[in-house]
C-alpha positions as CSV (number, residue, x, y, z in Angstrom):
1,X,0.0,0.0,0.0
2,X,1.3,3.3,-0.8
3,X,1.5,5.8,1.7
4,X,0.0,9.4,1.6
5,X,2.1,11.6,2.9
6,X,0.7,15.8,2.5
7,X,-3.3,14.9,3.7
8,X,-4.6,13.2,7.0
9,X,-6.1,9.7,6.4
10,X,-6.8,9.5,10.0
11,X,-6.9,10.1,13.8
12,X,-6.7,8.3,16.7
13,X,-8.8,9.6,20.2
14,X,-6.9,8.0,22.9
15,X,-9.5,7.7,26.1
16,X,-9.0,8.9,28.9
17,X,-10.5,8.3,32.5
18,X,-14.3,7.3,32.1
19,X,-14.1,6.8,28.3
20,X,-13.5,10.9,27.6
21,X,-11.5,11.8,24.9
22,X,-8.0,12.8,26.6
23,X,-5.7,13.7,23.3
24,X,-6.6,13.2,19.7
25,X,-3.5,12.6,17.1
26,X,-3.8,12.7,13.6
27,X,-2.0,10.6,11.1
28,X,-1.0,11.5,7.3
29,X,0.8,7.6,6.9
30,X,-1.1,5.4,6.5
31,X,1.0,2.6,8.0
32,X,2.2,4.8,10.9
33,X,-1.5,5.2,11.4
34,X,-2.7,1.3,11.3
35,X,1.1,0.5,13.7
36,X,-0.3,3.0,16.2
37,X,-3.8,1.4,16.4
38,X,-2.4,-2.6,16.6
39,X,-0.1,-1.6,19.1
40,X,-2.8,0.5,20.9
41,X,-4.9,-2.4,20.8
42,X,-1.8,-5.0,21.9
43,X,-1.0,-3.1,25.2
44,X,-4.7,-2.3,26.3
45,X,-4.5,1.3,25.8
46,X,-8.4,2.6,25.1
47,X,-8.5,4.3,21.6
48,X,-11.1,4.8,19.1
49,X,-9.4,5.0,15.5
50,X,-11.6,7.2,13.0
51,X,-10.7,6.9,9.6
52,X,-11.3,9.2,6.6
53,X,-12.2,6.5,3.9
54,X,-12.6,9.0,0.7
55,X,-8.6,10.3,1.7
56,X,-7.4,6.4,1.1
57,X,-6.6,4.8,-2.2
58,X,-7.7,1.7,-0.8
59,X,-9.6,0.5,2.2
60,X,-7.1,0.1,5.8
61,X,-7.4,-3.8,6.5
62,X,-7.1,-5.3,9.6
63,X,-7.1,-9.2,10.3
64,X,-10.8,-10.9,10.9
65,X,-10.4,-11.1,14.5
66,X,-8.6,-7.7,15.2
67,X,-11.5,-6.3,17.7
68,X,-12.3,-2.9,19.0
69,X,-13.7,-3.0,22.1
70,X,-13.7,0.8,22.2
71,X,-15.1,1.1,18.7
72,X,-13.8,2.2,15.2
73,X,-15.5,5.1,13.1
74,X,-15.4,6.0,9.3
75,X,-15.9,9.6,8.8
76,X,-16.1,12.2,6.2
77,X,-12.9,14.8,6.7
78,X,-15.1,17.9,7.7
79,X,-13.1,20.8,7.5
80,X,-14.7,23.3,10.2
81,X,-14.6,27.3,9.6
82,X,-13.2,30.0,11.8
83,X,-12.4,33.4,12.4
84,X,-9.7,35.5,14.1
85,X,-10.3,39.2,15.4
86,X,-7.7,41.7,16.4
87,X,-7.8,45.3,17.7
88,X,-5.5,47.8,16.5
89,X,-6.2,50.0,19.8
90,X,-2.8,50.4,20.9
91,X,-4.2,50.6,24.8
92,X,-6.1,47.3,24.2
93,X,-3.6,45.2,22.5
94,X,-2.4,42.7,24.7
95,X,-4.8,43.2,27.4
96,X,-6.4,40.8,29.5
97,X,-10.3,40.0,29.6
98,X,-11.1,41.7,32.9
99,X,-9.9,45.3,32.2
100,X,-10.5,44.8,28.4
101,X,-14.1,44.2,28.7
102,X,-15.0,47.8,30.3
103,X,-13.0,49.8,28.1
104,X,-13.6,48.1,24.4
105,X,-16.3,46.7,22.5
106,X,-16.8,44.7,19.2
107,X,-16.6,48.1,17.0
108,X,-12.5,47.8,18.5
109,X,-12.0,44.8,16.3
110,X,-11.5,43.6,12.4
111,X,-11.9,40.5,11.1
112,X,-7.9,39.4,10.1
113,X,-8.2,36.1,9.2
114,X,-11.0,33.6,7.8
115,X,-9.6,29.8,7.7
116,X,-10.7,26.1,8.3
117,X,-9.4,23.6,10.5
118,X,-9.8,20.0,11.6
119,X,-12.4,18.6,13.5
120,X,-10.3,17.6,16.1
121,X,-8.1,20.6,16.8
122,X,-8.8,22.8,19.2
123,X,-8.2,26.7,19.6
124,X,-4.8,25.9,21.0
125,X,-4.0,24.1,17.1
126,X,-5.2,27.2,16.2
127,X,-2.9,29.8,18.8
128,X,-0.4,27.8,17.8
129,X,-0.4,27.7,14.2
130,X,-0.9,31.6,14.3
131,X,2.1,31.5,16.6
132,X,4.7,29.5,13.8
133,X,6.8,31.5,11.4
134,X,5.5,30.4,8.3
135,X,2.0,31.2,10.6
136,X,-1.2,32.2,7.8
137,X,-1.6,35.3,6.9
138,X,1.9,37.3,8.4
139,X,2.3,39.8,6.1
140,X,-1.4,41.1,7.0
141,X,-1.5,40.5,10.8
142,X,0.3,39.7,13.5
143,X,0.7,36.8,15.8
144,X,-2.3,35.6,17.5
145,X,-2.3,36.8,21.1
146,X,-3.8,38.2,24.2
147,X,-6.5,40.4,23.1
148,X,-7.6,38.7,19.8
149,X,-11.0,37.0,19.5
150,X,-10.9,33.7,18.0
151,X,-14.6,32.7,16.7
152,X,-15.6,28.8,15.9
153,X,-18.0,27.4,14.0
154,X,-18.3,23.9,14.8
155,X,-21.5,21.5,15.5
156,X,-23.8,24.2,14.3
157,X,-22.7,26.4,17.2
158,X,-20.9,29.7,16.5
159,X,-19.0,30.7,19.9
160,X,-16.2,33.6,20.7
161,X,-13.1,32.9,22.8
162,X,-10.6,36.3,24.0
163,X,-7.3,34.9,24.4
164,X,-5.9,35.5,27.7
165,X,-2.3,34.9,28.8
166,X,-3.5,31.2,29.9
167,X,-6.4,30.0,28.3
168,X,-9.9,31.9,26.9
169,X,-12.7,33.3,28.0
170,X,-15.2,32.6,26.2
171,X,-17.4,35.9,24.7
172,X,-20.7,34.7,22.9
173,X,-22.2,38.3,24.0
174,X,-19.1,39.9,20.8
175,X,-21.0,37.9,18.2
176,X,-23.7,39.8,16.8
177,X,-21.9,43.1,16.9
178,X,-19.0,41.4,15.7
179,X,-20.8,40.1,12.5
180,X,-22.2,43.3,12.1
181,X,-18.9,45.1,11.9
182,X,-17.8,43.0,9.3
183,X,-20.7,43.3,7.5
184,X,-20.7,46.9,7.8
185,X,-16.4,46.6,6.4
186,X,-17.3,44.5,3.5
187,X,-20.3,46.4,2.1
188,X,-17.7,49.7,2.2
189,X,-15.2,47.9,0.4
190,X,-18.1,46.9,-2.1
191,X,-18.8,50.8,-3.1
């Protein structure tokens, strides 16, 4: 079997305590991706492998009596929108939630960036692929960091997250002025 190399073929959710997803890695070989799951399997460690059928040339094979007591999942590769916000207000950049959210509104913020990731990343993938050198998008914008507003569209759920120092907050209450900026920048653009 030939491997593919540049696209994921699959990801494996390794469980955690009381069957809850704990990490999820994807694979782009094909036999790194079935090794991982035998030897998952061999040792005892819970994992669900999910595969993305259409991104094989041919179907992954196991032996008849491989089982998976934690289950095994064919999927579609859904590629899931998102949005990142920043402020050019130089007394806002890099501030925290707290003081931030009594001195600045949505009308401080342009859309930056529009781009798509995996289902299973999470808005860490997404810090930190803002965060790389060859990061999306440099010569436009900077870095992602404290201050920006990183919006998700996943599940058919739209939410907001303001980056803090450590984690997000997240900011649902941003999103309908939000759009309406951005609505308000691209019909000015159109005239």
């Amino acid at each position: 079997m030939e491997e593919k190399t540049d696209k994921v073929v699959g990801y494996i959710e390794y469980l955690g305590a009381g069957g809850m997803i704990g990490e999820i890695v994807p694979y782009t070989s094909v036999e790194k991706f079935k090794d991982e799951i035998l030897d998952s399997l061999d040792c005892g460690r819970p994992v669900t492998p999910v595969v993305f059928s259409d991104e094989l040339d041919e179907p992954l094979q196991f032996d008849s009596d491989t089982y998976f007591p934690w289950g095994f999942r064919s999927e579609k590769r859904v590629q899931i929108p998102y949005e990142i916000y920043q402020t050019n207000r130089r007394d806002l950049v890099f501030m925290e939630y707290s003081p931030a959210r009594l001195a600045a509104g949505a009308k401080d913020y342009e859309l930056v960036y529009k781009g798509q990731m995996e289902r299973w990343e999470t808005l860490d993938s997404i810090y930190s692929r803002h965060n790389r050198d060859d990061r999306p998008n440099a010569k436009s914008m900077r870095s992602v960091s404290v201050s920006d507003i990183i919006v998700t569209h996943k599940d058919n759920e739209t939410h907001a997250f303001y980056v803090q120092p450590i984690g997000y907050n997240q900011v649902d209450n941003l999103l309908p002025e939000l759009e309406n900026a951005t609505l308000s920048k691209a019909e000015q653009h159109e005239r």
